[in-house]
Structures are given as structure tokens and as C-alpha cells.
C-alpha positions, 0 to 999 in steps of 0.5 A: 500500500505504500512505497516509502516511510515519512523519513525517506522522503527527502530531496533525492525524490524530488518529482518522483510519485510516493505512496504513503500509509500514516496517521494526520498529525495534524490538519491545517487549513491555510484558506485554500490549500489544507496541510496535513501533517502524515505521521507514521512510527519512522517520523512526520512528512508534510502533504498539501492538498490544493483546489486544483486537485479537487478530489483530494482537496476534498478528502483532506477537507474532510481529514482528522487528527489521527485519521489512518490515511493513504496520501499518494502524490509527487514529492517537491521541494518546499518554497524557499523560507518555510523548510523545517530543518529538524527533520529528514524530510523537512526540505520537501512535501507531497503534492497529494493527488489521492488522498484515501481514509482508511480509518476514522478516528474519535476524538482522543482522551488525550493529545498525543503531542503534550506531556504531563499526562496522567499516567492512568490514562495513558495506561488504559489507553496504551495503544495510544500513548506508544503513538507518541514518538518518545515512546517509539523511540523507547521500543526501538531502542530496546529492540536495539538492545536486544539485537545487539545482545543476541549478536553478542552472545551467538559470536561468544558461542552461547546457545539460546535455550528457552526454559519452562514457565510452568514449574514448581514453587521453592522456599527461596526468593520472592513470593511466587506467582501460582498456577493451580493445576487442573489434571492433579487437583490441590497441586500448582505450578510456579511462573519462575522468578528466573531460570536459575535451575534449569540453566544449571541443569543445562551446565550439566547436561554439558550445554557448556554456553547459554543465554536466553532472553526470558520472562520472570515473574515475582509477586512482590511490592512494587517500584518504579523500577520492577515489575511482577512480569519482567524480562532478563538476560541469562546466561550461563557457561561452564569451567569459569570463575569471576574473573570469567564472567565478569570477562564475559558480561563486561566487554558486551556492556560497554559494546552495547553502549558504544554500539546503540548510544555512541557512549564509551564505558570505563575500561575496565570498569572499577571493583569495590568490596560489598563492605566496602560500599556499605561503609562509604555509602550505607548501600550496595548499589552505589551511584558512583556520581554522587560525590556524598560519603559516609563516615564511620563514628562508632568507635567515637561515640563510645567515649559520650555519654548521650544516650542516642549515639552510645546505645547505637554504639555499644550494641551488638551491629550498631553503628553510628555515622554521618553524611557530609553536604558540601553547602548544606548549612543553607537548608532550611528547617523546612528541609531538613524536616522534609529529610527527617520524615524521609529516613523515617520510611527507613526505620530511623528514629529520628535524623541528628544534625550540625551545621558548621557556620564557622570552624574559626569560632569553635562550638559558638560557629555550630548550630545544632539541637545536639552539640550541648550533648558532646564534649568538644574533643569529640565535636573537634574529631567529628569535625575531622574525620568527616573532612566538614568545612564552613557551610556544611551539614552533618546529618548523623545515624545511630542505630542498628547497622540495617537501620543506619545503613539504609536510612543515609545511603538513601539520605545521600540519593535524596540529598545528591538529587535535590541539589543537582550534585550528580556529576559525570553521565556513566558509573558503572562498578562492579560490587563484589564479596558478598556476604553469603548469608542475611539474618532475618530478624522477623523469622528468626533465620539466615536466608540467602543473599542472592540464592542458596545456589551460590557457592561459597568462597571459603572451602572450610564448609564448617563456617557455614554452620559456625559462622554463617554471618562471616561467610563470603560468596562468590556473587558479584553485582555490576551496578551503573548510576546506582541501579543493579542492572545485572548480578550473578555468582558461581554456583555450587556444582558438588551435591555436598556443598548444596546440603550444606547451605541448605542446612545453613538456611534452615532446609532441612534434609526431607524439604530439601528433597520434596523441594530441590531433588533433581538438582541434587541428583543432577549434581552426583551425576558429574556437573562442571564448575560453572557460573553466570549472571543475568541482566534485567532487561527493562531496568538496562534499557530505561537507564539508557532511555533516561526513563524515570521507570520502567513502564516507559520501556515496556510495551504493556507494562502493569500499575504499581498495584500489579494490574493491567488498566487497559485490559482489566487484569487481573479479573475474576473467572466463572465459577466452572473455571474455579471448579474444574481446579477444585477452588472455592473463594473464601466467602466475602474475599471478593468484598474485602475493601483492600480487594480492588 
């Protein structure tokens, strides 16, 4: 139906006769001639339509924004003085000589050229919103992505296998979205949070290279940047350590941004130890641009006797510590007040300051509800160690070391963000050493890390059962303006080696049959020593965009309350359905008010 999208029509095609298939952008009428403005998703193309063709005049009289039309026509040049040069084809127009309507259009809820639009709308109203040419751009760079990707990997020698999305639910991870199962009533499937399992089983299988573009799915609260249906890139490969995988996923990063965004990485890209991240910036994804650390006080505060710094100081994985804002003396109280209920949603009590006036005037230069507290040697080394300097702010934490970590390091996000602080584009980092186990406080237990399939760096097994919070794993995260978008591990490929991290976890040995026997087996069978990583695809890519979230990358994404606007999902079903799964709703869920 068309010979040509609106970007190739340029001056080359000067007289010659073009068909094109396109949305009207806009309809103009300037007294006797109408423009119609063609859009399609390569770009936008000026048609006229004048008297002298006078069945096309009439169409395009009769044209609506948004109309699908077929407009065909000689190309001409403009007339000298009204070329738009911001566009491929805006040194010329189509002489319309047909112009055909294919599709009527109402008018829409929203335009399609302005922005601010409710995000609900837009969402009901998806098909529309991807009209939009920054949203185009999104799904054809993604599409770049995923391309380059798959070059990557096949020229590395990687296979891409798909794995099941029907499978079976585990103890680990997220909660899992299930499948009841029709053939074998009272029993489910899992969607896979990610195909770790099988992707090792494919390592033993003797697969050796593997990657996959796949959907994962986790029932999880949701964020800006995740969703409850995903995508990652997976891969795997046997006889490898760290330094392999890292050698694997590194080079393919910084060629895909060179490659789709001209942009050239770091190379090679910086290492930091989990501890060390956490000392310097109280999270495990630091964005390397903002220049705001912490400072470590705990030991200092062993020798006051205020009471918020010493109980924080003197208890078992306590911490006291402070973040320096160059210039932050000129927050108002407003602020800092705004700051205070903000590390609040983090646990934090409270959020202890000093504003440092003058360092030549000695307590009298400081202003602070907590200085009368302090003796002043220890003002003067609080003073030292964090570097402060006049019209500084130090913000403190003083609690658990969970506590204190995550109420700064999103301290210093916030901060850093509020007063444009971020310098340089692209940080990545490689964060290493991971600690192999957390313990969970509510459940009284250690869990995972990253997952129970990781291997440990210590080969005294022991320590997992003596000492499981001192067990390093061999897990590494690759972090880029302090967003994960990739993390991996080598994995335990010794049947024994598994029993015992399961046991560390608290699996016991009939669990970890009913629950993970074919990968037990599997590993008496000869498994190679392998490892691998996986990249979170929406995540990458809404970086690369410079999208605010990952909706704006994903085609039909869900709310942040895990629904589809657009095709009211998830809905209810007949009452035959649920029989035929042997399901009966429980009376009144349906009525429940936190029941959308």
C-alpha cells in the first residue's frame, strides 16, 4: 500500500510519485490549500492538498487528527523560507493527488503531542500513548538492545535455550506467582522468578554456553523500577570463575553502549568490596556520581555519654555515622524536616544534625539541637574525620547497622538529587564479596543473599554452620548510576556443598528433597564448575532511555498495584473455571475493601 516511510522522503525524490500509509498529525487549513501533517512510527512528512486537485482537496477537507490515511502524490521541494530543518524530510512535501481514509478516528482522551499526562490514562489507553514518538523511540531502542545482545552472545558461542514457565514453587526468593493445576487437583505450578535451575541443569547436561532472553515473574511490592512480569538476560557457561564472567558480561556492556548510544564505558570498569560500599555509602548499589560519603563514628561515640549515639554504639551491629553536604548549612528547617520524615520510611528514629557556620569560632560557629550533648574533643574529631568545612551539614545515624545503613545511603540519593550534585553521565562498578548469608530478624533465620545456589568462597564448609554471618560468596553485582542492572555468582556444582547451605538456611534434609531433588541428583551425576549472571532487561534499557521507570520501556507494562488498566487484569473467572481446579473463594474475599 505504500512505497516509502515519512523519513525517506527527502530531496533525492524530488518529482518522483510516493505512496504513503500514516496517521494526520495534524490538519491545517491555510484558506485554500489544507496541510496535513502524515505521521507514521519512522517520523512526520508534510502533504498539501490544493483546489486544483479537487478530489483530494476534498478528502483532506474532510481529514482528522489521527485519521489512518493513504496520501499518494509527487514529492517537491518546499518554497524557499518555510523548510523545517529538524527533520529528514523537512526540505520537501507531497503534492497529494489521492488522498484515501482508511480509518476514522474519535476524538482522543488525550493529545498525543503534550506531556504531563496522567499516567492512568495513558495506561488504559496504551495503544495510544506508544503513538507518541518518545515512546517509539523507547521500543526501538530496546529492540536495539536486544539485537545487539543476541549478536553478542551467538559470536561468544552461547546457545539460546528457552526454559519452562510452568514449574514448581521453592522456599527461596520472592513470593511466587501460582498456577493451580487442573489434571492433579490441590497441586500448582510456579511462573519462575528466573531460570536459575534449569540453566544449571543445562551446565550439566554439558550445554557448556547459554543465554536466553526470558520472562520472570515475582509477586512482590512494587517500584518504579520492577515489575511482577519482567524480562532478563541469562546466561550461563561452564569451567569459569569471576574473573570469567565478569570477562564475559563486561566487554558486551560497554559494546552495547558504544554500539546503540555512541557512549564509551570505563575500561575496565572499577571493583569495590560489598563492605566496602556499605561503609562509604550505607548501600550496595552505589551511584558512583554522587560525590556524598559516609563516615564511620562508632568507635567515637563510645567515649559520650548521650544516650542516642552510645546505645547505637555499644550494641551488638550498631553503628553510628554521618553524611557530609558540601553547602548544606543553607537548608532550611523546612528541609531538613522534609529529610527527617524521609529516613523515617527507613526505620530511623529520628535524623541528628550540625551545621558548621564557622570552624574559626569553635562550638559558638555550630548550630545544632545536639552539640550541648558532646564534649568538644569529640565535636573537634567529628569535625575531622568527616573532612566538614564552613557551610556544611552533618546529618548523623545511630542505630542498628540495617537501620543506619539504609536510612543515609538513601539520605545521600535524596540529598545528591535535590541539589543537582550528580556529576559525570556513566558509573558503572562492579560490587563484589558478598556476604553469603542475611539474618532475618522477623523469622528468626539466615536466608540467602542472592540464592542458596551460590557457592561459597571459603572451602572450610564448617563456617557455614559456625559462622554463617562471616561467610563470603562468590556473587558479584555490576551496578551503573546506582541501579543493579545485572548480578550473578558461581554456583555450587558438588551435591555436598548444596546440603550444606541448605542446612545453613534452615532446609532441612526431607524439604530439601520434596523441594530441590533433581538438582541434587543432577549434581552426583558429574556437573562442571560453572557460573553466570543475568541482566534485567527493562531496568538496562530505561537507564539508557533516561526513563524515570520502567513502564516507559515496556510495551504493556502493569500499575504499581500489579494490574493491567487497559485490559482489566487481573479479573475474576466463572465459577466452572474455579471448579474444574477444585477452588472455592473464601466467602466475602471478593468484598474485602483492600480487594480492588
Amino acid at each position: 500500500m505504500r512505497t516509502h516511510y515519512c523519513h525517506e522522503i527527502n530531496e533525492t525524490l524530488v518529482g518522483a510519485t510516493v505512496s504513503i500509509c500514516a496517521w494526520v498529525h495534524r490538519r491545517r487549513d491555510h484558506g485554500g490549500v489544507i496541510f496535513l501533517d502524515l505521521r507514521d512510527r519512522e517520523g512526520l512528512l508534510q502533504a498539501v492538498a490544493d483546489p486544483d486537485q479537487s478530489a483530494a482537496f476534498t478528502v483532506a477537507g474532510e481529514c482528522r487528527n489521527e485519521f489512518v490515511v493513504r496520501v499518494s502524490g509527487e514529492v517537491a521541494l518546499r518554497p524557499a523560507g518555510t523548510e523545517n530543518l529538524h527533520l529528514p524530510s523537512g526540505r520537501v512535501e507531497l503534492r497529494a493527488r489521492k488522498i484515501e481514509i482508511l480509518a476514522h478516528a474519535e476524538a482522543l482522551p488525550f493529545p498525543l503531542d503534550e506531556e504531563g499526562i496522567a499516567e492512568n490514562l495513558r495506561l488504559k489507553y496504551r495503544y495510544l500513548d506508544l503513538r507518541r514518538g518518545k515512546m517509539l523511540q523507547n521500543l526501538r531502542l530496546r529492540h536495539q538492545v536486544t539485537r545487539y545482545i543476541r549478536g553478542h552472545l551467538d559470536a561468544a558461542g552461547f546457545v539460546d535455550v528457552e526454559t519452562p514457565v510452568l514449574t514448581r514453587s521453592t522456599p527461596e526468593g520472592a513470593r511466587d506467582y501460582l498456577v493451580p493445576s487442573r489434571t492433579q487437583p490441590g497441586h500448582f505450578f510456579a511462573l519462575p522468578q528466573s531460570p536459575q535451575l534449569f540453566k544449571q541443569l543445562l551446565m550439566v547436561a554439558g550445554l557448556d554456553r547459554y543465554y536466553q532472553i526470558t520472562r520472570c515473574f515475582r509477586d512482590e511490592d512494587l517500584r518504579a523500577d520492577r515489575q511482577p512480569e519482567f524480562t532478563q538476560v541469562d546466561i550461563e557457561a561452564s569451567f569459569v570463575d569471576e574473573e570469567a564472567v565478569m570477562g564475559i558480561a563486561e566487554p558486551m556492556i560497554r559494546g552495547l553502549f558504544s554500539g546503540v548510544l555512541g557512549v564509551d564505558l570505563p575500561d575496565p570498569f572499577p571493583r569495590m568490596a560489598y563492605a566496602e560500599a556499605m561503609s562509604r555509602f550505607g548501600i550496595d548499589r552505589p551511584d558512583l556520581r554522587n560525590p556524598l560519603e559516609l563516615t564511620e563514628l562508632t568507635e567515637i561515640m563510645r567515649e559520650v555519654d548521650f544516650k542516642v549515639f552510645r546505645t547505637a554504639a555499644d550494641m551488638p551491629h550498631g553503628r553510628v555515622a554521618c553524611l557530609r553536604v558540601p553547602g548544606g548549612a543553607a537548608l532550611s528547617r523546612a528541609q531538613i524536616d522534609a529529610y527527617t520524615e524521609f529516613v523515617a520510611i527507613y526505620g530511623a528514629r529520628g535524623l541528628a544534625w550540625i551545621k558548621i557556620a564557622s570552624l574559626e569560632e569553635g562550638l559558638s560557629g555550630l548550630q545544632s539541637p545536639i552539640v550541648k550533648f558532646l564534649p568538644e574533643a569529640v565535636i573537634r574529631k567529628i569535625l575531622q574525620h568527616s573532612g566538614a568545612t564552613a557551610g556544611d551539614i552533618l546529618f548523623f545515624g545511630a542505630d542498628r547497622e540495617k537501620v543506619v545503613n539504609e536510612a543515609l545511603g538513601n539520605l545521600r540519593n535524596r540529598v545528591a538529587a535535590d541539589l543537582n550534585l550528580l556529576r559525570g553521565e556513566w558509573e558503572p562498578v562492579w560490587i563484589t564479596d558478598f556476604p553469603m548469608f542475611e539474618y532475618d530478624e522477623r523469622e528468626n533465620r539466615w536466608t540467602s543473599t542472592h540464592h542458596p545456589f551460590t557457592a561459597p568462597q571459603n572451602p572450610d564448609l564448617e563456617l557455614l554452620q559456625t559462622a554463617p554471618g562471616k561467610a563470603l560468596a562468590r556473587a558479584y553485582d555490576l551496578v551503573l548510576n546506582g541501579h543493579e542492572i545485572g548480578g550473578g555468582s558461581i554456583r555450587i556444582h558438588q551435591e555436598h556443598v548444596q546440603k550444606k547451605v541448605f542446612s545453613a538456611l534452615g532446609i532441612r534434609e526431607a524439604e530439601a528433597r520434596d523441594k530441590f531433588a533433581f538438582l541434587l541428583d543432577a549434581l552426583r551425576f558429574g556437573a562442571p564448575p560453572h557460573g553466570g549472571l543475568a541482566f534485567g532487561l527493562d531496568r538496562l534499557v530505561m537507564l539508557m532511555t533516561g526513563s524515570e521507570t520502567i513502564r516507559d520501556v515496556i510495551a504493556f507494562p502493569k500499575t504499581q498495584k500489579a494490574g493491567c488498566l487497559l485490559t482489566e487484569a487481573p479479573g475474576q473467572v466463572a465459577d466452572r473455571q474455579l471448579q474444574e481446579l477444585g477452588i472455592r473463594l473464601r466467602p466475602g474475599v471478593l468484598d474485602d475493601p483492600q480487594n480492588p
